[in-house]
C-alpha positions as CSV (number, residue, x, y, z in Angstrom):
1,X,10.1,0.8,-2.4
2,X,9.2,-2.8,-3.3
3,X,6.9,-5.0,-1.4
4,X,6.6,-8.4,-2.2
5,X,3.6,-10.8,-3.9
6,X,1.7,-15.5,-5.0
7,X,0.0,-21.9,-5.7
8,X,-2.4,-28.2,-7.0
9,X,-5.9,-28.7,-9.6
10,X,-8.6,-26.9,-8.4
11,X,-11.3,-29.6,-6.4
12,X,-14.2,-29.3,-4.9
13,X,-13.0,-26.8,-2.3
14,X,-12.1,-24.7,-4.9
15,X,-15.3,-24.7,-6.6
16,X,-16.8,-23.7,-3.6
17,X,-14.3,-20.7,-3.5
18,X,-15.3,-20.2,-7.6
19,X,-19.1,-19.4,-5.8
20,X,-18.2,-17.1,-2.9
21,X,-16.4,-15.3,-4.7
22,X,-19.0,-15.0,-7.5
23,X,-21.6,-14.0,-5.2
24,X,-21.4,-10.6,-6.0
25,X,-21.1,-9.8,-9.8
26,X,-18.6,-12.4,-11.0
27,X,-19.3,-14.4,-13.9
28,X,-17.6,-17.2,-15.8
29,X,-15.4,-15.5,-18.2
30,X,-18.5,-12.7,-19.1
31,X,-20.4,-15.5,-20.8
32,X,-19.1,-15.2,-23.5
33,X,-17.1,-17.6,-25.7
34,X,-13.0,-17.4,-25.2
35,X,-12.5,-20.1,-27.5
36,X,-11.1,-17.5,-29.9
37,X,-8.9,-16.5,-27.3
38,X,-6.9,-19.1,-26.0
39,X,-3.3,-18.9,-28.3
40,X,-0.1,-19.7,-26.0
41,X,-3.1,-20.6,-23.2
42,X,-2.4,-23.9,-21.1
43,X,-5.2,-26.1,-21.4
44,X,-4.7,-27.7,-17.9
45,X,-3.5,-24.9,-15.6
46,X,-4.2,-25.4,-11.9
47,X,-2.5,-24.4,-7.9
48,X,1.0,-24.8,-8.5
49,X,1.4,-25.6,-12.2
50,X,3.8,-24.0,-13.1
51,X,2.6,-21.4,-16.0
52,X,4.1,-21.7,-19.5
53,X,2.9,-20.6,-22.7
54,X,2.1,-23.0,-25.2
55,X,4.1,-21.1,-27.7
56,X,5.7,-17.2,-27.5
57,X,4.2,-14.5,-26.8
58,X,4.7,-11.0,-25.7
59,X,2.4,-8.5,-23.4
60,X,3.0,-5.0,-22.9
61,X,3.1,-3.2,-19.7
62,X,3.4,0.1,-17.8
63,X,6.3,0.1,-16.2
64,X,6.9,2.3,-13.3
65,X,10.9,3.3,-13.6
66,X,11.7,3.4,-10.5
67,X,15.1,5.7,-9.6
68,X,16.5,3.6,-7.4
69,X,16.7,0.6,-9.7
70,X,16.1,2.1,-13.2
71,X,15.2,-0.6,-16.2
72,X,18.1,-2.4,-17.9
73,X,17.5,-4.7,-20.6
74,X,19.8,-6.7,-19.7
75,X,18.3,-8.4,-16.3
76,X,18.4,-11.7,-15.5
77,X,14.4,-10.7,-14.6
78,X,13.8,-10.8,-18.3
79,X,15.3,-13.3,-19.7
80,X,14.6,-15.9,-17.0
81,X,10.7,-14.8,-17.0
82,X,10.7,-15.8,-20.8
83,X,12.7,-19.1,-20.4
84,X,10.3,-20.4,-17.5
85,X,7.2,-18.4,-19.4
86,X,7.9,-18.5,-22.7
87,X,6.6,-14.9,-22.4
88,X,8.3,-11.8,-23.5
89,X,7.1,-8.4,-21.6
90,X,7.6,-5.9,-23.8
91,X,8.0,-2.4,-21.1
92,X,6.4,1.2,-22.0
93,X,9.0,2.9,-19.4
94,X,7.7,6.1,-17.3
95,X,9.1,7.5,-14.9
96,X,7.9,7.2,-10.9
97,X,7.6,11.0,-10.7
98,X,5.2,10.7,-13.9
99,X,3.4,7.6,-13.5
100,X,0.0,8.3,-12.5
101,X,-0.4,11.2,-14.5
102,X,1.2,9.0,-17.6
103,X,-1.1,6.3,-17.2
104,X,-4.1,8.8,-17.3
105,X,-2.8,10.0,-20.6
106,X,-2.3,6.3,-21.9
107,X,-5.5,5.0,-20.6
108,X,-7.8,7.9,-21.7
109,X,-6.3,8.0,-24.9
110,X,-6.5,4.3,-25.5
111,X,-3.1,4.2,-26.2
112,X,-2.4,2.0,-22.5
113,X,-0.3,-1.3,-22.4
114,X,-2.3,-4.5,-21.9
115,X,-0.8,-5.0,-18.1
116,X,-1.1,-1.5,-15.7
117,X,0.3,-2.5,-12.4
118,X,1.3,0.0,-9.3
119,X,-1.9,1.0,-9.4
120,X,-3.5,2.0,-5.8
121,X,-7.3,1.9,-5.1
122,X,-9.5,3.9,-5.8
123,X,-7.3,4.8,-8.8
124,X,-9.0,2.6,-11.2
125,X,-12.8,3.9,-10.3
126,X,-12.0,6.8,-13.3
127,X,-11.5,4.1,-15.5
128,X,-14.4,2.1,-14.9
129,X,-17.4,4.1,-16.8
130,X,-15.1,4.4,-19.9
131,X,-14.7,1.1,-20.4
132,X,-11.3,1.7,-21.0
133,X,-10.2,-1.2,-18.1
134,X,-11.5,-5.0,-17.8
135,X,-13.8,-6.4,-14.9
136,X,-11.5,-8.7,-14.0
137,X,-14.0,-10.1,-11.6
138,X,-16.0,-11.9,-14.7
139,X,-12.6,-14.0,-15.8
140,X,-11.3,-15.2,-12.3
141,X,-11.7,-18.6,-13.0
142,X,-8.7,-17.9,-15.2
143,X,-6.7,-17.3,-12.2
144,X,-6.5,-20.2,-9.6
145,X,-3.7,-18.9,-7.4
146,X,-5.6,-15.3,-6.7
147,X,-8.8,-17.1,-6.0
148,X,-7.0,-19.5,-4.0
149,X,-5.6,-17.0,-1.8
150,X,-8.9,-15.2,-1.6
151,X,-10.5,-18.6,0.1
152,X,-7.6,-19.5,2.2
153,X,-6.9,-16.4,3.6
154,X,-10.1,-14.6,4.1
155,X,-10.1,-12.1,2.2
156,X,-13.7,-12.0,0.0
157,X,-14.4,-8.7,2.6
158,X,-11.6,-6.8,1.6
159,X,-12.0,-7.7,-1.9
160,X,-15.7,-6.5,-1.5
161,X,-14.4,-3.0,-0.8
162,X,-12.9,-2.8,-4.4
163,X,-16.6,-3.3,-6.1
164,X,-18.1,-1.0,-8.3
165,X,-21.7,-0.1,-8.5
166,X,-21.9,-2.7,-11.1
167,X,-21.1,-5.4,-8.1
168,X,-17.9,-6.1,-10.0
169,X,-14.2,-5.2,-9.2
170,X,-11.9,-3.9,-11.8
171,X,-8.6,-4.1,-9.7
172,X,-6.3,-7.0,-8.8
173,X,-4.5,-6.2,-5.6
174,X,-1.9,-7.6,-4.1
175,X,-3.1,-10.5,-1.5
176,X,-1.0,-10.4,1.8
177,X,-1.7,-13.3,4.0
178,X,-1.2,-11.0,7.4
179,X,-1.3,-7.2,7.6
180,X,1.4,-5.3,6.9
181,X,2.3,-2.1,9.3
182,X,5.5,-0.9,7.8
183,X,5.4,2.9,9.1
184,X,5.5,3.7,12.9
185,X,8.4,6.1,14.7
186,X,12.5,5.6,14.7
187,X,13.9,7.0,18.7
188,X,16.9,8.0,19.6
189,X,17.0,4.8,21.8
190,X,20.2,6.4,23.3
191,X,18.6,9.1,24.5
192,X,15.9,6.5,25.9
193,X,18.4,5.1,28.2
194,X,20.0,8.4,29.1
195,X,16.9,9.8,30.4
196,X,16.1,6.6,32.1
197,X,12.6,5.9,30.3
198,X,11.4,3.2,28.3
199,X,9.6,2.7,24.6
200,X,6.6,4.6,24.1
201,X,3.9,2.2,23.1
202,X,1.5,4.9,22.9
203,X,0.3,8.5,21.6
204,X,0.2,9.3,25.4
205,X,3.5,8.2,26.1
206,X,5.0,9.3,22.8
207,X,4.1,13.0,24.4
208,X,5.6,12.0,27.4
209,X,9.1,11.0,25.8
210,X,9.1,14.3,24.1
211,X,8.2,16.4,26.8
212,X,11.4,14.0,28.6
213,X,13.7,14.8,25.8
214,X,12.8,18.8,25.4
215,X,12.9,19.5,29.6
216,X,16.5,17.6,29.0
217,X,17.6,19.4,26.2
218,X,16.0,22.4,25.8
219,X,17.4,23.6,22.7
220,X,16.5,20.7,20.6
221,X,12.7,20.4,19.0
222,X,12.7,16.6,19.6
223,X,10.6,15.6,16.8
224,X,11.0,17.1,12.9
225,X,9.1,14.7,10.6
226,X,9.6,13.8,7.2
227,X,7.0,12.2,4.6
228,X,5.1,15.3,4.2
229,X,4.2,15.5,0.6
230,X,1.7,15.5,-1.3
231,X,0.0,16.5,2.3
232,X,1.6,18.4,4.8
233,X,2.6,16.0,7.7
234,X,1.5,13.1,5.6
235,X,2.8,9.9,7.4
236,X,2.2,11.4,10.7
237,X,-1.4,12.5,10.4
238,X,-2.2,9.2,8.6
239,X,-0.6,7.2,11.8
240,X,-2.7,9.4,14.0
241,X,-5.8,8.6,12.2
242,X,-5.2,5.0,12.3
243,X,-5.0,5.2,15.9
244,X,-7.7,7.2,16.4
245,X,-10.3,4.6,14.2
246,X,-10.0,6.5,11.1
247,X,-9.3,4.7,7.8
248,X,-6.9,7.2,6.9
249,X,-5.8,10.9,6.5
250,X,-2.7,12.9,5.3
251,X,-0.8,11.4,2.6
252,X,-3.6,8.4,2.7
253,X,-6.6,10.9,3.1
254,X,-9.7,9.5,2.9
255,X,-13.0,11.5,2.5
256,X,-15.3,9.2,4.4
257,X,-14.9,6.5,7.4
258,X,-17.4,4.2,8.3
259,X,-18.9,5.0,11.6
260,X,-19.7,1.3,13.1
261,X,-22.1,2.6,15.9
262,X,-23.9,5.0,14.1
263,X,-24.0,2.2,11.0
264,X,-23.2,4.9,8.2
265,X,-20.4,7.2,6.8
266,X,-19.2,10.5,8.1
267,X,-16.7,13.2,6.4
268,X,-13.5,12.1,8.2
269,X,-12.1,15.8,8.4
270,X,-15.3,16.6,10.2
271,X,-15.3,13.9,12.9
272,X,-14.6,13.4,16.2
273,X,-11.6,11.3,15.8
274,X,-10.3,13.8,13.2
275,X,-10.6,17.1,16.3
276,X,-8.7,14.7,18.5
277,X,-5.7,14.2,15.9
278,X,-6.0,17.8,15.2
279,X,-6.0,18.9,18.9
280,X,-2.6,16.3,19.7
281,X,-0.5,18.0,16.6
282,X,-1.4,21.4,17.7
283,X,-0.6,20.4,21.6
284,X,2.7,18.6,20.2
285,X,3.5,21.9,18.0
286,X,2.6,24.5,21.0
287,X,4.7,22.8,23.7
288,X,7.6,23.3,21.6
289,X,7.8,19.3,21.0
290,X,6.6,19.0,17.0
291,X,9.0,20.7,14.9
292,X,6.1,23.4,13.1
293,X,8.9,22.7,9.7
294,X,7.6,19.2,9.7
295,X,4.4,20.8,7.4
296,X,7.0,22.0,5.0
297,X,10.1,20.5,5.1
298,X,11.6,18.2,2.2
299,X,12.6,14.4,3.5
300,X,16.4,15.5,3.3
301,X,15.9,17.8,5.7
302,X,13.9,16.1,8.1
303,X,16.7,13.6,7.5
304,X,19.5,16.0,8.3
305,X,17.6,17.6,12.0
306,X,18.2,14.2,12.7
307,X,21.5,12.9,11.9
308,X,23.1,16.5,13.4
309,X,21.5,16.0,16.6
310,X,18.9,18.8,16.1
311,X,15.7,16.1,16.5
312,X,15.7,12.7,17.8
313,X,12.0,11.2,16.3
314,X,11.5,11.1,13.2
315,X,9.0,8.8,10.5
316,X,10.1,5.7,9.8
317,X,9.1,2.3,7.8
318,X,12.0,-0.9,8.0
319,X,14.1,0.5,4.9
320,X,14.4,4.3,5.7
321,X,15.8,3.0,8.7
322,X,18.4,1.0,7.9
323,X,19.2,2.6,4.6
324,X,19.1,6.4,5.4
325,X,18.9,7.2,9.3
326,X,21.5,4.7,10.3
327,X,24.2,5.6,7.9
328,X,23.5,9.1,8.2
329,X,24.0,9.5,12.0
330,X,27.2,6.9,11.7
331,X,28.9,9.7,9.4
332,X,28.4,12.5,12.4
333,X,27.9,10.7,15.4
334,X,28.6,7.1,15.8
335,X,27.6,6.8,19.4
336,X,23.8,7.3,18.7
337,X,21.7,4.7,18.0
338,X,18.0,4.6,16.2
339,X,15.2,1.9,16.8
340,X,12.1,1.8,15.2
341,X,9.2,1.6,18.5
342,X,6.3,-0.7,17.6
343,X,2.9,1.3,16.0
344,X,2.1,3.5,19.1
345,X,-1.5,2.8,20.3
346,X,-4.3,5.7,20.7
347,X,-7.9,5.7,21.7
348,X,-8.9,3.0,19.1
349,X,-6.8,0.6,21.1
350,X,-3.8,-1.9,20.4
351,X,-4.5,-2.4,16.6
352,X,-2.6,-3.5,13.9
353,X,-3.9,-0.5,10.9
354,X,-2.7,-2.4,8.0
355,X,-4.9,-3.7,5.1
356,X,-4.1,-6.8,3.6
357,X,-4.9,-5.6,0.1
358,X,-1.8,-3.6,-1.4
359,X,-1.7,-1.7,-4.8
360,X,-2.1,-3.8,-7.7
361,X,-3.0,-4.5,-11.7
362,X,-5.3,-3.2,-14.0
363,X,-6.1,-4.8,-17.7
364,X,-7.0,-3.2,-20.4
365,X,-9.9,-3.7,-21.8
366,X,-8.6,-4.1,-25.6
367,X,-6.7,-7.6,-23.7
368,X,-9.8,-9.0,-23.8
369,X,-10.1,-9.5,-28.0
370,X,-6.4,-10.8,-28.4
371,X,-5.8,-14.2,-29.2
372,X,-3.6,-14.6,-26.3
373,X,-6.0,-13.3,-23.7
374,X,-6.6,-16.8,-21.4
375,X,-2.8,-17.4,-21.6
376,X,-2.1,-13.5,-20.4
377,X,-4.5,-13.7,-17.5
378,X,-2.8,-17.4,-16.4
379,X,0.4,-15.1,-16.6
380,X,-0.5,-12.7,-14.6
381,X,-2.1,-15.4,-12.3
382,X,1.1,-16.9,-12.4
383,X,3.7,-13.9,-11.6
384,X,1.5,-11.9,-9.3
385,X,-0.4,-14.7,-7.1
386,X,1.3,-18.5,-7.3
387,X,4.1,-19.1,-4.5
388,X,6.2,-19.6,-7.2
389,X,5.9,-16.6,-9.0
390,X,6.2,-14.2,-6.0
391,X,9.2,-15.9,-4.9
392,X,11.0,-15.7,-7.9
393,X,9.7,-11.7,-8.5
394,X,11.4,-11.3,-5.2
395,X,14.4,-13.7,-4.5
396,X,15.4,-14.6,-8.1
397,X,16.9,-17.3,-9.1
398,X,18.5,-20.2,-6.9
399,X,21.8,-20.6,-7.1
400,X,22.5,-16.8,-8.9
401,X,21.2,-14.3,-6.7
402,X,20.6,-16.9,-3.4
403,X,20.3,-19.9,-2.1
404,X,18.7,-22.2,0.4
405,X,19.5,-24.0,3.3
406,X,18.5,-27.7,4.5
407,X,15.7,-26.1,6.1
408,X,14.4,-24.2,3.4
409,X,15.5,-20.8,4.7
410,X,16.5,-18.4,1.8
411,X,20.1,-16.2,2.0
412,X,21.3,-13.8,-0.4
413,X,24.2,-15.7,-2.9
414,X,27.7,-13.9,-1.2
415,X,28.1,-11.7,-4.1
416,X,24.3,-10.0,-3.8
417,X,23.5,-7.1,-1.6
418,X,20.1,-5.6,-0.8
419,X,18.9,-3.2,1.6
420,X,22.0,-3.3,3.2
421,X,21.4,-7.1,4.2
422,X,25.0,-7.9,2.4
423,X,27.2,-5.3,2.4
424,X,30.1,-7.2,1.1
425,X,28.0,-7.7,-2.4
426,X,29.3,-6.2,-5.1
427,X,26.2,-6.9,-7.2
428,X,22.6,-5.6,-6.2
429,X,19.4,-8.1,-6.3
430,X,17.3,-4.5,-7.9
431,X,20.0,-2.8,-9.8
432,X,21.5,-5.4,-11.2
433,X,19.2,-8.4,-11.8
434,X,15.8,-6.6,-11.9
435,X,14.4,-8.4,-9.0
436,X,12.6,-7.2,-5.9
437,X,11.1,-4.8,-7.9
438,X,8.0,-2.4,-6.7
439,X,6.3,-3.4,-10.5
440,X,6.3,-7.1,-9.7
441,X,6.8,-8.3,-6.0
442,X,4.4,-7.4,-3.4
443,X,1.7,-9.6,-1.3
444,X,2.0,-13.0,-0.7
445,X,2.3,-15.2,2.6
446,X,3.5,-14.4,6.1
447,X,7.2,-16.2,5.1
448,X,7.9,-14.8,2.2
449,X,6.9,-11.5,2.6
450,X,9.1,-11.4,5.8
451,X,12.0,-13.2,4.3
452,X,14.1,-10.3,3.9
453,X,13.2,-8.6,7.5
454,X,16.3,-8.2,9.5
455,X,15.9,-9.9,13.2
456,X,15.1,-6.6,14.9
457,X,11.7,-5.8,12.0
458,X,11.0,-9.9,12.4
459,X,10.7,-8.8,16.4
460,X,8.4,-5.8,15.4
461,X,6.5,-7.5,13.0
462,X,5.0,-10.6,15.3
463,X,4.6,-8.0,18.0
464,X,2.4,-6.4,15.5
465,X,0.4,-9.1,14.4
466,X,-0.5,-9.9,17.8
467,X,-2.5,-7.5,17.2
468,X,-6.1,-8.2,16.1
469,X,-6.7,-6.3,13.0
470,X,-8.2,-3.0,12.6
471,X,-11.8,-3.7,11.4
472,X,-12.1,0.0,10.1
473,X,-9.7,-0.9,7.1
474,X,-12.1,-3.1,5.8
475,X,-15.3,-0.9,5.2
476,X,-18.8,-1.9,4.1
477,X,-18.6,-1.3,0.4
478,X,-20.4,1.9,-1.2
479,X,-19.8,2.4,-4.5
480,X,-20.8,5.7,-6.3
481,X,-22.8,5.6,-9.5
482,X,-21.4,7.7,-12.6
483,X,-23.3,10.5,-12.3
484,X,-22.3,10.1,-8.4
485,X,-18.9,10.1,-9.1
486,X,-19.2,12.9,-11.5
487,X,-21.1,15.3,-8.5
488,X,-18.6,14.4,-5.7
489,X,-15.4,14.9,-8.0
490,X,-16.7,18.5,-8.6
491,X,-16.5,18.9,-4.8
492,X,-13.5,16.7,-4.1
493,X,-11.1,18.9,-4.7
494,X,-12.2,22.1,-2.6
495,X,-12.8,19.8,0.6
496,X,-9.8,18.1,0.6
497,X,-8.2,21.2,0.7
498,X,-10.2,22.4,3.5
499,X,-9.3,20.2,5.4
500,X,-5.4,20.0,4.7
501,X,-5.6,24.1,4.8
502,X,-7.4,24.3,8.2
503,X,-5.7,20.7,9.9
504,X,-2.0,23.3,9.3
505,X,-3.8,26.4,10.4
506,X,-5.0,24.4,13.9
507,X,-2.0,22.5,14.4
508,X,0.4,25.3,14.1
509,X,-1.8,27.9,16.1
510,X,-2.6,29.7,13.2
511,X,-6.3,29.2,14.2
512,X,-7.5,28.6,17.3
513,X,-9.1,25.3,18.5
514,X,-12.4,27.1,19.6
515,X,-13.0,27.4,15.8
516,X,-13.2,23.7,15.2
517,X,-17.2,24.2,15.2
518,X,-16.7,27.2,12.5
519,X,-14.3,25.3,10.5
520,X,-17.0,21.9,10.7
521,X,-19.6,24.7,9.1
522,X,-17.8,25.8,6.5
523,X,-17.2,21.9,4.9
524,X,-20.9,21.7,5.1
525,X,-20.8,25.2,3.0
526,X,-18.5,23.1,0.5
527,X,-20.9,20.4,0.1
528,X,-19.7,17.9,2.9
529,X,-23.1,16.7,4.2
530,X,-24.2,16.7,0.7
531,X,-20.8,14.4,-0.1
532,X,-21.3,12.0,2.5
533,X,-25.1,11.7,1.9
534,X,-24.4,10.5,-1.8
535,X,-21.7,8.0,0.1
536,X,-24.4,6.7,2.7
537,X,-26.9,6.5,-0.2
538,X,-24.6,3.7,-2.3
539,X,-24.0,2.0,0.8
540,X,-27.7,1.5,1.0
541,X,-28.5,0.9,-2.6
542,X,-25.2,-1.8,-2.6
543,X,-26.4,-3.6,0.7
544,X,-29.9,-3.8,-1.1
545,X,-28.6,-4.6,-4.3
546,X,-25.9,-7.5,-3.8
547,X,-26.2,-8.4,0.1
């Protein structure tokens, strides 16, 4: 679903940002001259102009069509973009269940709009040799409000994850100004009270609560998950990892984690922290606690265990809850009630997991010979990264789809629902006007990207960021060569599902946990020494290279 996204003449302090964040491969636009390419361009555009073109103009861009909210023409998006823009975006539709597979096409082919947002890292790296995408590192002086947020918020390390081998990055994420941990566990906080025990707040005492729940009710497996595809158990083993110090597994798997003790990378499905996950699922499954159809299971399933009564845990982020769980378990049992418990805690200690880079645009390369190329990249500046911008991509516009009190505070106009905020509405803020939208809002700061959090996910989220943040999220960067890439995309494929196979095989019993050592062998066998040695040899050829 969507997420959110966006800022006075640039002065000395922003120069300073201009060199930090040039440190590493960035140029003024590529040195070379843009004079050519400045039609529609404002000559004086700085934090918190607003962005307008000098005369019309029209970018394309992929558009990812989402279901929920398909593309109408006719939104008040549109034609108030153009009227404070004076830029017409002119959409090459596809559909969410296509998109990355469509943009492959487009991109390879050469065919691709100028603008490719809802694009996730490391997506672009395929695109990088070909030339087919720009390094939008070299033309960031174009883009005040990104570099802006870079400075103020910290966030030159996690940029420096995104670099290629070349020291330059070919991504524009989104910028949040906190982490975001959307996804954690929804209880049956009835259930909680009835067997006198309170919120798990960690891995420990999540398998306490369900050993509670099964020794109470027997007949129930109290835990069926949901988020399972691509990878079987997707959001669950990817919450595990995360607890465990791992920068991701499941639905988010990640190859290689940086090991800060040991000061180089190791094949995640091989580690330590990796048996541990492996060992709780199969414990969890064994005991009769893990529902073994959480591998398999479509999300309307999972859904279903839980509305009937047949599981009382269940994956979660803010929107599933209050969209599906809660009106599904009103229609068959309106005496239950579903909270979502705060990110539970495992060896890695009380984290918060989130990165503070989201997915984000690519530009293609042909953008950089138009005429209109400075005024596009102040667009994009302008949409994506100015306070301005994001709030409009999310809220709309004042006095239509909602308004503002004395103190600032933004409410949904009485005739506007969303995410069930306002029921009553008989128009939709998505549907209707093309705002909140997954293509355009996502990032931005701590207020705005809160704004539509109801008091109970306000509650959860400064709990959460009382966290200090994961530092595992932000790894050292190593990127791979093209020939590198080349060698460790021939072996990709068969690890990954080595490890996905094998983590199902151990966690349902399938293969017993004395193998582990066998099962460590055999990715070595499919090149996963050899994987992570190419890994540990950019990082050292990066560290030497750029600092």
């Amino acid at each position: 679903m969507a997420q959110l996204s966006r800022r006075q003449v640039l002065l000395a302090s922003g120069a300073a940002a201009v060199v930090a964040l040039a440190g590493c491969g960035d140029d003024t636009p590529d040195k070379k001259d843009l004079d050519r390419n400045r039609t529609g361009a404002m000559e004086k555009y700085g934090i918190g102009d607003q962005f307008k073109a000098t005369e019309p103009v029209t970018f394309s861009i992929l558009y990812n069509n989402h279901p929920n909210y398909p593309l109408k023409p006719e939104w008040l998006f549109w034609t108030e973009l153009a009227r404070r823009t004076n830029v017409k975006l002119d959409p090459v539709a596809v559909p969410l269940s296509d998109y990355e597979q469509k943009r492959s096409v487009l991109v390879g082919s050469g065919d691709a709009p100028l603008i490719i947002p809802k694009t996730y890292h490391p997506q672009e790296n395929s695109y990088v040799s070909s030339g087919a995408i720009l390094p939008v590192s070299d033309y960031l002086d174009l883009m005040p409000h990104f570099k802006d947020k870079i400075e103020k918020w910290g966030l030159q390390p996690e940029m420096d994850t995104l670099r290629q081998e070349d020291g330059k990055f070919y991504l524009l994420p989104g910028l949040h100004e906190k982490p975001w941990q959307d996804y954690t566990l929804t209880v049956r906080t009835d259930v909680l009270e009835q067997l006198k025990i309170p919120s798990p707040t960690t891995w420990d005492e999540v398998y306490a609560m369900l050993k509670a729940m099964k020794a109470a009710h027997p007949d129930v497996i109290p835990f069926s998950d949901r988020f399972g595809k691509p990878n079987p158990a997707g959001n669950l083993l990817n919450m595990l990892a995360l607890a465990h110090g791992l920068p991701g597994a499941g639905w988010n798997y990640q190859p290689t984690s940086w090991d800060a003790g040991a000061g180089k990378y190791v094949f995640t499905g091989a580690s330590d922290g990796y048996r541990q996950v492996v060992e709780y699922l199969h414990k969890l499954v064994a005991e009769g606690l893990l529902d073994p159809e959480t591998f398999t299971q479509t999300d309307d399933q999972a859904r279903q265990k839980l509305a009937s009564g047949k599981s009382f845990v269940i994956s979660t982020n803010a929107q599933t809850l209050v969209n599906d769980y809660r009106p599904d378990i009103a229609k068959i049992n309106p005496n239950a009630r579903l909270g979502k418990i705060l990110f539970p805690i495992g060896p890695a200690g009380p984290v918060n997991p989130a990165s503070r880079l989201e997915n984000g645009v690519m530009i293609s390369s042909k953008a950089r010979d138009g005429k209109n190329f400075v005024a596009m990249m102040q667009f994009v500046d302008w949409l994506w990264y100015s306070d301005a911008g994001q709030e409009f991509a999310k809220w709309g516009v004042e006095g239509t789809t909602y308004t503002t009190d004395a103190s600032g505070k933004r409410s949904l106009a009485p005739d506007v629902n969303v995410i069930g905020l306002n029921p009553k509405g008989s128009k939709h803020l998505q549907k209707d006007f093309g705002f909140y939208n997954g293509v355009f809002a996502y990032g931005g700061k701590l207020d705005l990207v809160q704004s539509f959090f109801s008091p109970e996910e306000l509650e959860f989220q400064k709990e959460m960021n009382a966290r200090k943040a994961a530092p595992w999220v932000t790894p050292p960067p190593a990127p791979l060569s093209d020939e590198e890439r080349e060698q460790t995309t021939l072996w990709a494929t068969a690890l990954k599902d080595h490890v996905t196979q094998n983590t199902l095989k151990f966690a349902l019993g399938q293969r017993p946990l004395s193998e582990w050592d066998a099962y460590v062998s055999e990715l070595r066998g499919k090149n996963a020494q050899a994987y992570t040695d190419l890994v540990n040899k950019a990082y050292d050829r990066y560290r030497k290279n750029h600092g």
